[in-house]
Structures are given as structure tokens and as C-alpha cells.
DSSP file (Angstrom, degrees, kcal/mol; ACC not computed):
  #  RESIDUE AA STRUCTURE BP1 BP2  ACC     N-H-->O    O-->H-N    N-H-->O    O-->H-N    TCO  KAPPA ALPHA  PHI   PSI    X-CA   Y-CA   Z-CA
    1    1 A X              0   0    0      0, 0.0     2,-0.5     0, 0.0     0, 0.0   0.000 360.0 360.0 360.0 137.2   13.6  -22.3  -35.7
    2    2 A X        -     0   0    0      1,-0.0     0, 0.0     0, 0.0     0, 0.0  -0.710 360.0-128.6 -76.5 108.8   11.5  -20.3  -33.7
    3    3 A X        -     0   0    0     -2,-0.5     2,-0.2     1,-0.1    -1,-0.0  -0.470  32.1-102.0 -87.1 172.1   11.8  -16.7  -33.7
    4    4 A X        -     0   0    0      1,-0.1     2,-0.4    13,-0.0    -1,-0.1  -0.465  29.8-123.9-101.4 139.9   12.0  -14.8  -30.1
    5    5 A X        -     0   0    0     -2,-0.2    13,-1.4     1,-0.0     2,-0.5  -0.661  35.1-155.7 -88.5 115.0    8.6  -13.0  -29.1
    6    6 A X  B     +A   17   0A   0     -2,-0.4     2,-0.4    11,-0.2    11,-0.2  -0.928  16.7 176.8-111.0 141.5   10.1   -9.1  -28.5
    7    7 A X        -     0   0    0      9,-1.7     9,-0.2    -2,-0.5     7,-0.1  -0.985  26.8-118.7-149.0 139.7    8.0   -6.8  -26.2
    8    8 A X        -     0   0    0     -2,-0.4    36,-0.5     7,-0.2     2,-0.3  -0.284  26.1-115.7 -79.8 158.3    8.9   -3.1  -25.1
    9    9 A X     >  -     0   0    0      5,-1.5     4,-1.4     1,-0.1    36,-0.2  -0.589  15.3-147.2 -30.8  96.4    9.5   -2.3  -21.7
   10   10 A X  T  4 S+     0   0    0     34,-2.6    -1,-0.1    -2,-0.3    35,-0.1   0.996 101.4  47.8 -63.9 -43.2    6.6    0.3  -20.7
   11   11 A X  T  4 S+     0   0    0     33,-0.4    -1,-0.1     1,-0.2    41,-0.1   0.992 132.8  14.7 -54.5 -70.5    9.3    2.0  -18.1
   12   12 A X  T  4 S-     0   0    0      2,-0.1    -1,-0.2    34,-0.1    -2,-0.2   0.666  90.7-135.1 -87.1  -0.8   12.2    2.2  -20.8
   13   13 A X     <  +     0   0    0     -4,-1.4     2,-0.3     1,-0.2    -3,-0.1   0.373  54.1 145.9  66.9  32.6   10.4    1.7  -23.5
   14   14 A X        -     0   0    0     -7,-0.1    -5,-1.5    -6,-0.0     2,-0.6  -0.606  47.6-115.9 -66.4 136.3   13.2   -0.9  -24.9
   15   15 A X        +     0   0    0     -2,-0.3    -7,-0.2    -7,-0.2     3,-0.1  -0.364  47.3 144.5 -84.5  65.9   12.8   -3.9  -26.8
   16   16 A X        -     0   0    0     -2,-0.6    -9,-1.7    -9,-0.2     4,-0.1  -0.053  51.7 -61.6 -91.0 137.9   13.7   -6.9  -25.4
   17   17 A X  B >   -A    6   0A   0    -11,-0.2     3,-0.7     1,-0.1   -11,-0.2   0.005  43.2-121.4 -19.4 153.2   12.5  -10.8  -25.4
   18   18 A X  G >  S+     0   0    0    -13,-1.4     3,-1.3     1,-0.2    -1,-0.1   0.866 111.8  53.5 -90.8 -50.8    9.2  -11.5  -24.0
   19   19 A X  G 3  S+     0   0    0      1,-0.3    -1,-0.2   -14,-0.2    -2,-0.1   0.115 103.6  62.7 -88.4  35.2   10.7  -14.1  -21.1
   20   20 A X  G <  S+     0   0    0     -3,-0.7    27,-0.5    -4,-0.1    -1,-0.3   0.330  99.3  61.7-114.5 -20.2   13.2  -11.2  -19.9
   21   21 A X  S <  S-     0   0    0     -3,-1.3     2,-0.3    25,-0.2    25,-0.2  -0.020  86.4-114.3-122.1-147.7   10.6   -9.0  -18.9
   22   22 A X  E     -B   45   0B   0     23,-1.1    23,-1.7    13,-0.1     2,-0.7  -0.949  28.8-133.4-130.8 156.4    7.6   -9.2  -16.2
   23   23 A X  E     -B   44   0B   0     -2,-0.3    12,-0.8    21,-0.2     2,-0.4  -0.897  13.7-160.8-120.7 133.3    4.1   -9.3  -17.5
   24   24 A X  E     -BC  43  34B   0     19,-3.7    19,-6.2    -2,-0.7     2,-0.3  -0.963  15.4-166.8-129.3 127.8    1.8   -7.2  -15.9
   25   25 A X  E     -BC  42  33B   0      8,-2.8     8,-2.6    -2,-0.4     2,-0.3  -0.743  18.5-154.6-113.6 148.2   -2.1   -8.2  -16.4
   26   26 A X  E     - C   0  32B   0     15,-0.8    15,-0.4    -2,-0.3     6,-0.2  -0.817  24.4-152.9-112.8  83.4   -5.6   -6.7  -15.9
   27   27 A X    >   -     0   0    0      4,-1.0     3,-2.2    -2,-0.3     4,-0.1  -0.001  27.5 -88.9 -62.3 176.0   -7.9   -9.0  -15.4
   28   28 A X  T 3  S+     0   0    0      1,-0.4    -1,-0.1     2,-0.2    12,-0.0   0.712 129.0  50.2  10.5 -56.2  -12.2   -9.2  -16.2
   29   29 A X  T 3  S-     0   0    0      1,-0.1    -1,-0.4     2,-0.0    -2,-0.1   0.515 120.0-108.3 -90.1  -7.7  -12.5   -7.9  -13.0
   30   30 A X  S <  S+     0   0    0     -3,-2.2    -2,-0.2     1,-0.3    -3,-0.1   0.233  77.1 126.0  83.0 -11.2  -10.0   -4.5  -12.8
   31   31 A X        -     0   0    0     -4,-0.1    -4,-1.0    -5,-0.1     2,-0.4  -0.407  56.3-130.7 -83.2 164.4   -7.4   -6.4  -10.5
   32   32 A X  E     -C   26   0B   0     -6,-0.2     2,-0.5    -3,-0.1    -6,-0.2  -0.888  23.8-170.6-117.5 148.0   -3.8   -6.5  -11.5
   33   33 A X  E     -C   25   0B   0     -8,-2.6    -8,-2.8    -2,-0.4     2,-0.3  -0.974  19.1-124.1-134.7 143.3   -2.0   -9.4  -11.5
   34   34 A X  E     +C   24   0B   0     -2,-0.5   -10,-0.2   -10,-0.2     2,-0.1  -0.962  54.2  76.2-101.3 135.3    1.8  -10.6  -12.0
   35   35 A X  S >  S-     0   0    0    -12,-0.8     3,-0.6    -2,-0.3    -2,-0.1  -0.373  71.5-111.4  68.9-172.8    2.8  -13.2  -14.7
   36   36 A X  T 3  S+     0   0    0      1,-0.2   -12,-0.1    -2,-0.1    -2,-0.0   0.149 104.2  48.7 -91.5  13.8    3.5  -14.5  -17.3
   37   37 A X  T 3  S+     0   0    0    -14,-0.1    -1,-0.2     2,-0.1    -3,-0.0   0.487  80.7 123.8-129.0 -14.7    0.3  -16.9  -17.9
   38   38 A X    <   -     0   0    0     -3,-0.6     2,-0.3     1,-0.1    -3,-0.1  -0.216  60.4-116.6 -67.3 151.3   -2.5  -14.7  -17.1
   39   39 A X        +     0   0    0    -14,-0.1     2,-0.5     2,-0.1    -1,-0.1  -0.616  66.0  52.2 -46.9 117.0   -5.7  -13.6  -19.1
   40   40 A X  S    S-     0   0    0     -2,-0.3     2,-0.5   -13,-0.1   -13,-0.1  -0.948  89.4 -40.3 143.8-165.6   -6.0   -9.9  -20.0
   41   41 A X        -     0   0    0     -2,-0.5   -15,-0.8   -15,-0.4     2,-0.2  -0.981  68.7-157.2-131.8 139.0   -4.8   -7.2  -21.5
   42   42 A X  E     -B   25   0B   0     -2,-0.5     2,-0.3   -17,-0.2   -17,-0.3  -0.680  24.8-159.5-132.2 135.9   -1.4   -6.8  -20.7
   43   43 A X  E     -B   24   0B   0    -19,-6.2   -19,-3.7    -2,-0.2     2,-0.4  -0.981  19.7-132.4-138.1 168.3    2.0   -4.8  -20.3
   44   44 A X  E     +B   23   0B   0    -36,-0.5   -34,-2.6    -2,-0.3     2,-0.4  -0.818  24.1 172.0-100.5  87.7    5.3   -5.4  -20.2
   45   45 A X  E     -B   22   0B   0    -23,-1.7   -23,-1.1    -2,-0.4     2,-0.3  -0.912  29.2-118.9-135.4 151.3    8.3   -4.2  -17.5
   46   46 A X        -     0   0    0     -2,-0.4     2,-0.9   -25,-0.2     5,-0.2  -0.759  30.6-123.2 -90.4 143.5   12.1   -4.9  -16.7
   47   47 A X  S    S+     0   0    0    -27,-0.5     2,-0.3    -2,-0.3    -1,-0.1  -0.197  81.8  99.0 -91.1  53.1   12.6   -6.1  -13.7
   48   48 A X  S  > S-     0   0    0     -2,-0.9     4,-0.7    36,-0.0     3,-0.1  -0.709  76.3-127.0-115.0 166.5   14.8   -3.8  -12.5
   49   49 A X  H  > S+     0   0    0     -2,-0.3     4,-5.3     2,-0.2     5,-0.2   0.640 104.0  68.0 -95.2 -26.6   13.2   -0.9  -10.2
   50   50 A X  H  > S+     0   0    0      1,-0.2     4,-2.8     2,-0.2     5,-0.4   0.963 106.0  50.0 -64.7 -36.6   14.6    2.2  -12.3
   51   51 A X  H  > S+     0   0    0      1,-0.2     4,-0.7     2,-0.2    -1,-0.2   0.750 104.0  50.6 -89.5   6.0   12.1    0.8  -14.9
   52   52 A X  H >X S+     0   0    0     -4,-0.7     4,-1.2     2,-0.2     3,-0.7   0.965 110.4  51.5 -70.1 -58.9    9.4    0.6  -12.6
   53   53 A X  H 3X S+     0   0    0     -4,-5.3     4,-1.0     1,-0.2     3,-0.2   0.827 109.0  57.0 -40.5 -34.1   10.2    4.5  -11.7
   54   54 A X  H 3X S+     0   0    0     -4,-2.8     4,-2.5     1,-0.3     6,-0.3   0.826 105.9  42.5 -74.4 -35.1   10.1    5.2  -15.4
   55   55 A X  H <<>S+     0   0    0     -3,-0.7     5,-0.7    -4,-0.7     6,-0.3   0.665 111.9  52.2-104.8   8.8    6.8    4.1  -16.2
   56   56 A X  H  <5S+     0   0    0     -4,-1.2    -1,-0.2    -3,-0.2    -2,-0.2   0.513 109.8  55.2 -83.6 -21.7    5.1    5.5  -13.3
   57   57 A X  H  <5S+     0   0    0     -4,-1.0    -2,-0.2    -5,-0.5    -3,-0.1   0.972 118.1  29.9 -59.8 -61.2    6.6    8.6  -14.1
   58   58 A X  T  <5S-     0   0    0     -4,-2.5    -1,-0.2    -5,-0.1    -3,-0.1   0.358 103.2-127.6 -88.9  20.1    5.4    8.7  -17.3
   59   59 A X  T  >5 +     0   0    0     -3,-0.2     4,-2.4     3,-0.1    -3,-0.2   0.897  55.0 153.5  33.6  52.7    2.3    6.7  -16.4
   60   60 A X  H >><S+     0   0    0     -5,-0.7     4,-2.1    -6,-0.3     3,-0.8   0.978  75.9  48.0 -74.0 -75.0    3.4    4.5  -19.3
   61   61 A X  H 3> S+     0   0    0     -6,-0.3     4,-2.0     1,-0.3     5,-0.2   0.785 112.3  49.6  -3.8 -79.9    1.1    1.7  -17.0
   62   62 A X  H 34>S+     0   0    0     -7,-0.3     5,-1.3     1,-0.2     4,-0.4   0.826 104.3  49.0   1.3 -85.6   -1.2    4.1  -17.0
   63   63 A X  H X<5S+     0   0    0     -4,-2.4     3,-1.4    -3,-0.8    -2,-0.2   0.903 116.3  57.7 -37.3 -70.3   -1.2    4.8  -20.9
   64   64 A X  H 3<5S+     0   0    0     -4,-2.1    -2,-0.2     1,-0.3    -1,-0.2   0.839 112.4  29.9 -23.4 -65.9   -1.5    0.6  -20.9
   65   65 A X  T 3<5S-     0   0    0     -4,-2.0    -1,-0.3    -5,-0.3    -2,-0.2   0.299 102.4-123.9 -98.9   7.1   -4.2   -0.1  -19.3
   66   66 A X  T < 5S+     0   0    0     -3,-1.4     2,-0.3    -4,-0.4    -3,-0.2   0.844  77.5  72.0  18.8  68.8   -6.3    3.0  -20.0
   67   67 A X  S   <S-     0   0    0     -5,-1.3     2,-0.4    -6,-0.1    -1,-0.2  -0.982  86.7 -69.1-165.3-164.6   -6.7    3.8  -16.6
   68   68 A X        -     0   0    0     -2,-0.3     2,-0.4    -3,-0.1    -7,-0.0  -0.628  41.7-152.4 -68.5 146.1   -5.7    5.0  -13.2
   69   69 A X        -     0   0    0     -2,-0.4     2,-0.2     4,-0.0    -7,-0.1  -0.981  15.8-120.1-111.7 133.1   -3.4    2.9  -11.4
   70   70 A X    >>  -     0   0    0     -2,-0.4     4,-1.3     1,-0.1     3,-1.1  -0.442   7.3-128.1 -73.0 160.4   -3.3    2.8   -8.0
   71   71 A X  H 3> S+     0   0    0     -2,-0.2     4,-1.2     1,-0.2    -1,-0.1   0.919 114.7  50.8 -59.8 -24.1   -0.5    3.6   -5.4
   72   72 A X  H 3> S+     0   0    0      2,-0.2     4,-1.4     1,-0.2    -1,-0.2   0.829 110.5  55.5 -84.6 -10.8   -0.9    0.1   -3.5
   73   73 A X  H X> S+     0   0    0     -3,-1.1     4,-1.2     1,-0.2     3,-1.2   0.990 109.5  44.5 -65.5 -52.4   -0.6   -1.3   -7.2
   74   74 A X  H 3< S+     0   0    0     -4,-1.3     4,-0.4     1,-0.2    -1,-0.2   0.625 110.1  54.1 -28.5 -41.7    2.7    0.6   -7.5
   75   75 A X  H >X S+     0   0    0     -4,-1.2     4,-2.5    -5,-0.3     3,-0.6   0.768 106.8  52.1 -80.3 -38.7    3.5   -0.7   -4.1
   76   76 A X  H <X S+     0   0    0     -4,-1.4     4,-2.2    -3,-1.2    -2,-0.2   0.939 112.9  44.7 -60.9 -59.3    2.9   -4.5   -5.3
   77   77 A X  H 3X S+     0   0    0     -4,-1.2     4,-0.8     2,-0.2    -1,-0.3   0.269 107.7  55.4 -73.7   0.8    5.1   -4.0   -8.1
   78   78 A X  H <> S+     0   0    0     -3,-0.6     4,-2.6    -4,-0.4    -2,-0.2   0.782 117.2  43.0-106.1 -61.9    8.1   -2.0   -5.8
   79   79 A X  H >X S+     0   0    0     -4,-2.5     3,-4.9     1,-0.3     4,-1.3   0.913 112.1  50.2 -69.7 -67.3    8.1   -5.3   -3.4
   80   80 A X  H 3X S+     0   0    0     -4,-2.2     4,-0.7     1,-0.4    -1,-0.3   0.597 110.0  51.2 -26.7 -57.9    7.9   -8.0   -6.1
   81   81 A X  H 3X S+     0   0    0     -4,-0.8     4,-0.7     2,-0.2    -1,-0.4   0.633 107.0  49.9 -84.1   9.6   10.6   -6.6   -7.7
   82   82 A X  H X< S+     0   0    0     -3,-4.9     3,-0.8    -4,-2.6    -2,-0.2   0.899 108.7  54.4 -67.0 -47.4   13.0   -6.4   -4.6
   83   83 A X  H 3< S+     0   0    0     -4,-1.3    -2,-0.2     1,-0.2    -1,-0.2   0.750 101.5  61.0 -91.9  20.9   12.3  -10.0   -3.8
   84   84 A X  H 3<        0   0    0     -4,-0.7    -1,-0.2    -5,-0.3    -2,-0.2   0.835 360.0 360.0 -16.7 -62.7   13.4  -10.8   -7.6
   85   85 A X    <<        0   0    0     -3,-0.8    -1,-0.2    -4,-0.7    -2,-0.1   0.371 360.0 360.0 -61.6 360.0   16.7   -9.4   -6.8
């Protein structure tokens, strides 16, 4: 039996299953990219919006990716996860 891959939440910083969450990537180049299949170095959010607020709040993203994030990145990640829902 396989055990279940857990990885925290950057926004609530819960721990959860790996295919519960959203994978957020930074590729070669500096872009960011959503899913679950990419290359990079990589963070973790529930796809719920509060935890999106949470980790731009605490620039847990930020903290991730050891770098600045930008607001249209933020912006990417506010639509995506509305059309989830």
C-alpha cells in the first residue's frame, strides 16, 4: 500500500494530501506556472481563496520562492481559483 504524499498549505500552513492542494511552480525562466506536472521549485495552496489571502499576507509565496511575487501573479492565482469553484 502506498502511503499519501502530505504537503502544507503555504496560506494555512495545514497539512493535507498532495492531490487536494494546487501546485504552484517557478520555472528556469522566473514565470509561474499552475499544476501539478511542472518542473521547478514548487509550493503548495488550497484551493480555496481565504488561503490564497493568507499566504499573500504573510508572503508565505513569497518566503517559497525566495522572491518577489508579483500582483498580476496574485491576480492569476485570484481567477483560477474562482473558476475551480
Amino acid at each position: 500500500m502506498k502511503a499519501k504524499q502530505l504537503r502544507r498549505c503555504v496560506g494555512c500552513k495545514e497539512s493535507k494530501p498532495q492531490y487536494s492542494l494546487i501546485r504552484l511552480a517557478k520555472d528556469i525562466n522566473g514565470h509561474f506556472n499552475i499544476g501539478q506536472k511542472l518542473d521547478g521549485r514548487g509550493a503548495y495552496l488550497c484551493p480555496a481563496e481565504s488561503c490564497m489571502a493568507k499566504a499573500k499576507k504573510s508572503k508565505g509565496l513569497e518566503r517559497s520562492f525566495k522572491r518577489t511575487i508579483p500582483a498580476e501573479a496574485y491576480e492569476l492565482l485570484t481567477n483560477t481559483l474562482a473558476s475551480k469553484d
